[in-house]
MILUMBA-181966 format. One record per residue (C-alpha): residue in one letter; x, y negated, z. Coordinates in steps of 0.05 Angstrom, whole numbers, plus 5000, padded with zeros to 4 digits. Each point is the difference from the previous one (the first is absolute). Layout:
BEGIN
AXYZ...
***
This chain:
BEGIN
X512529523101X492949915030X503449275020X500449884931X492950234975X497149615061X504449334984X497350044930X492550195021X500149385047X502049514938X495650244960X494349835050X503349415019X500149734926X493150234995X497849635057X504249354975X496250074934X493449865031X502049495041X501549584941X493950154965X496049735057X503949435002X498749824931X492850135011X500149575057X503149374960X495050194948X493750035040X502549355039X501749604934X492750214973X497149675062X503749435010X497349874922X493650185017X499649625062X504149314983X493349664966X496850145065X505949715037X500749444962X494049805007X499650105073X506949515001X496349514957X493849925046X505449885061X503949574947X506650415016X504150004937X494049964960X492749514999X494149874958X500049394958X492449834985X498649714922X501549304992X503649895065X507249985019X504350155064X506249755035X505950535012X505949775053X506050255019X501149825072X496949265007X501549924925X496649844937X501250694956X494950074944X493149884979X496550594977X493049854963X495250414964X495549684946X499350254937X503749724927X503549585051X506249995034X505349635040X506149614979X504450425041X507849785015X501150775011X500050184922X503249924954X499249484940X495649874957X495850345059X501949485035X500349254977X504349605038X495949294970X493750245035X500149965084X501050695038X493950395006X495649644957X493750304979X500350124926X495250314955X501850434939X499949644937X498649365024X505449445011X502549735067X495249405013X497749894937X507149894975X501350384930X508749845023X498150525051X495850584974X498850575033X501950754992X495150354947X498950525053X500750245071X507850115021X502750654998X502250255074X506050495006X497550485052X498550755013X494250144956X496350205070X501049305021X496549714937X494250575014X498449765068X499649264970X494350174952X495950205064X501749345042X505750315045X506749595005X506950235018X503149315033X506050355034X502450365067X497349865063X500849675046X505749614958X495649814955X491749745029X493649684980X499049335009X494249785043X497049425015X493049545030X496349744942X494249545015X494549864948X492949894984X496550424949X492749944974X495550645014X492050234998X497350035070X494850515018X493749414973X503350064932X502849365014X507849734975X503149805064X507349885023X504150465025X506049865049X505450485008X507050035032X503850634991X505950404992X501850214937X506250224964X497249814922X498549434964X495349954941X502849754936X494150004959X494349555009X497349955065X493749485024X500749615066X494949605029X500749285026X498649425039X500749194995X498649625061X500449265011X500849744923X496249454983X496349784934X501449294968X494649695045X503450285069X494550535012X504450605030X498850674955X500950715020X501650434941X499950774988X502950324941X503850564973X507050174974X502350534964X508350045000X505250504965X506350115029X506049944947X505250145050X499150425059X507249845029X498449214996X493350025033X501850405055X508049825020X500449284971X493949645044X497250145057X493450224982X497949794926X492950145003X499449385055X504849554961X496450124937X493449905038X503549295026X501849834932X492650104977X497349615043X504349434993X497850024929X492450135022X500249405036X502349624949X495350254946X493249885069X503849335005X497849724918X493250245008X493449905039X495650535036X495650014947X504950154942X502950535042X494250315003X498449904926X506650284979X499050585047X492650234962X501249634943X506850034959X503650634981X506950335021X504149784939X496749185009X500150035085X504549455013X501150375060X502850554963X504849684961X503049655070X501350625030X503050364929X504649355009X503450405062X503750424953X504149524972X501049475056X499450065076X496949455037X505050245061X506650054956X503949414987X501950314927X495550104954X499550745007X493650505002X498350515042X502050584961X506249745003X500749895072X495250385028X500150624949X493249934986X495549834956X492949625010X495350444948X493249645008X496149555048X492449905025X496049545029X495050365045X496049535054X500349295014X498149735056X500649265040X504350145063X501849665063X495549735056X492749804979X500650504949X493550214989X496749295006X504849794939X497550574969X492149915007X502349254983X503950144938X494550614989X494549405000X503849494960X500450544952X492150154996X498949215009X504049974928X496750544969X493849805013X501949214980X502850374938X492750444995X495949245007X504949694944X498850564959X492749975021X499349234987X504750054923X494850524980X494149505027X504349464955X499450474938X493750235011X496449375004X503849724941X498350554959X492549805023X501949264985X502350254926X494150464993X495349415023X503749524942X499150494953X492050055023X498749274987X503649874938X495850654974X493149655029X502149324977X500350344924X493750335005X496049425034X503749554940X496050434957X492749985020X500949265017X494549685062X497850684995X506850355018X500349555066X493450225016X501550734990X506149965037X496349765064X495650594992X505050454991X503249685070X493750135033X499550734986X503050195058X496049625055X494450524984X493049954973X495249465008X505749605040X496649285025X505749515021X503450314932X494249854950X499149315036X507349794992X499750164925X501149424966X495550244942X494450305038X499749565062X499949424964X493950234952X495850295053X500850644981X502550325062X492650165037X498050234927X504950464991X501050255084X492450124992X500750444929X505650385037X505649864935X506550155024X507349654975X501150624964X492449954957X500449364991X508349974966X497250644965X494049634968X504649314974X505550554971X494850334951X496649304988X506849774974X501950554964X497750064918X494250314991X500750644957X495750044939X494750564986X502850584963X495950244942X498450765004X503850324929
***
């Protein structure tokens, strides 16, 4: 009998015991599950700065994803546009427009209204945690180490402000597992081209490029930034090649972006290739897109550059000034037939009024030439006709009458003589 009550006492503290354990064991899971939610932002983020699973993908850039030594996917971040992916589904996907072009929403597929674009970004079918990390820049590409970032060296030269304030280039070769597919501006240089009258030119300017397709630019050449550079050139040298120094320069300080000749050779690159045998642009085989060009400096190159330069610089200042002395002398021209006219004008007016007063007019217009010798003037009263002749000239030097007195007297002589008026 006490077998039996002790048999039963020990299940009873054996199921009591079994109870707990199970409660604990559910608070366990619990408290586990809570922190694994809690704490998988903060290890997803960690993975994403190690790029393990997950990475950052900065605005208006793109990255490569490969599986093994393979081309995967290209994921890119850029806002209301997106990537003509092969991995959805259509109308998502357009098979007319090449793999991962960039498209933008609304638009049409380089500028062609047979291909328009979707209305607005594709929808993605993944966990809603997937699409939460993408609104702050972090990308789920796949399981590593089956799946890894592409790196790569990238060489380029970008413009930058030195500590002077001053816009200087700046030469970089990196690593770097993005590329930028909206605008980016990349400095240049042109040696050894020379103008229509063989003077070698050095030029610096500016271009500013789009990528359209990130899986082009970076799998299907080498590097496209130096081909595209090549290509520019070629077409540089061409444009240096129809010109002189001096309209270089002009076009440089002179003519505007849309009327630069220069411009519109280098637009010409997206629609035909110096380099390609077709007639095909670089968007097309390069996946990118030349947005805008510059001119920046210009500047004679080679050996004796700087004595063609202080010659050209003189020839320059010998024309302006040959252009100030033609100036100079037309103006002289017009000026002194102006005077010529005025002087015409002068005499046909003295001739009228001398025409008047008859013998008397000539002798008033003698007088009226002698007014600005000066009083009592000698040789002047002795060359007068009318005095000089009479023997006036010692009567007249010694009663100090001037020119002036003397015209002044004959005019009121020969003007009417006013009658009297009567007093009313």
């Amino acid at each position: 009998m006490d077998d039996i009550h002790f048999t039963a006492a020990s299940r009873r503290i054996a199921h009591r015991q079994t109870g707990v354990t199970m409660f604990e064991l559910c608070l366990e899971v619990a408290l586990v599950l809570a922190a694994f939610l809690f704490a998988t932002p903060f290890v997803i983020n960690a993975l994403a700065l190690y790029g393990i699973c997950f990475t950052f993908v900065r605005e208006g850039t793109a990255i490569f994803i490969m599986a093994g030594e393979k081309f995967d996917h290209v994921i890119m971040a850029w806002t209301n546009h997106y990537l003509n992916d092969p991995r959805r589904p259509i109308p998502q996907y357009n098979p007319e427009i090449p793999d991962w072009e960039v498209l933008r929403v609304g638009g049409n597929y380089n500028n062609d209204t047979r291909f328009p674009n979707l209305s607005e970004m594709p929808t993605r079918r993944r966990l809603s945690l997937l699409r939460l990390l993408e609104r702050y820049g972090i990308y789920f590409y796949g399981l590593w180490p089956f799946k890894d970032i592409h790196e790569y060296k990238f060489k380029w030269t970008e413009e930058k402000t030195n500590a002077e304030g001053k816009r200087v280039p700046w030469h970089r070769e990196e690593w770097t597992h993005i590329i930028y597919v909206h605008s980016f501006l990349y400095w240049v240089m042109l040696e050894g081209a020379e103008d229509s009258e063989n003077a070698p030119i050095k030029l610096t300017y500016l271009l500013t490029t789009e990528v359209n397709n990130p899986y082009k630019a970076r799998f299907t050449v080498t590097n496209w930034l130096e081909r595209l550079i090549a290509d520019s050139h070629n077409a540089a040298k061409v444009w240096v090649s129809r010109s002189t120094f001096k309209q270089i320069v002009r076009e440089r300080s002179e003519v505007t972006s849309s009327e630069s000749t220069f411009v519109i050779e280098q637009q010409k690159l997206n629609t035909n290739l110096p380099t390609e045998h077709a007639e095909k642009g670089a968007p097309e085989v390069l996946g990118v897109r030349l947005r805008a060009s510059s001119l920046q400096q210009i500047e004679l190159d080679g050996e004796g550059a700087r004595e063609l330069t202080e010659a050209t610089t003189a020839t320059l200042i010998a024309q302006q000034r040959a252009d100030a002395l033609r100036a100079t002398a037309e103006g002289d021209r017009d000026a002194a037939v102006t005077r010529a006219e005025g002087q015409r004008q002068a005499i046909e007016l003295v001739y009228t009024e001398v025409q008047k007063y008859g013998q008397l007019g000539v002798v008033l217009s003698q007088l009226d030439a002698m007014k600005a010798t000066g009083p009592g003037d000698k040789i002047i009263w002795a060359n007068n006709p009318f005095v000089g002749n009479t023997g006036l000239a010692a009567e007249l030097q010694q009663l100090g009458l001037t020119p002036q007195m003397l015209a002044d007297g004959f005019r009121r002589l020969a003007q009417p003589a006013t009658p009297p008026t009567t007093p009313t």
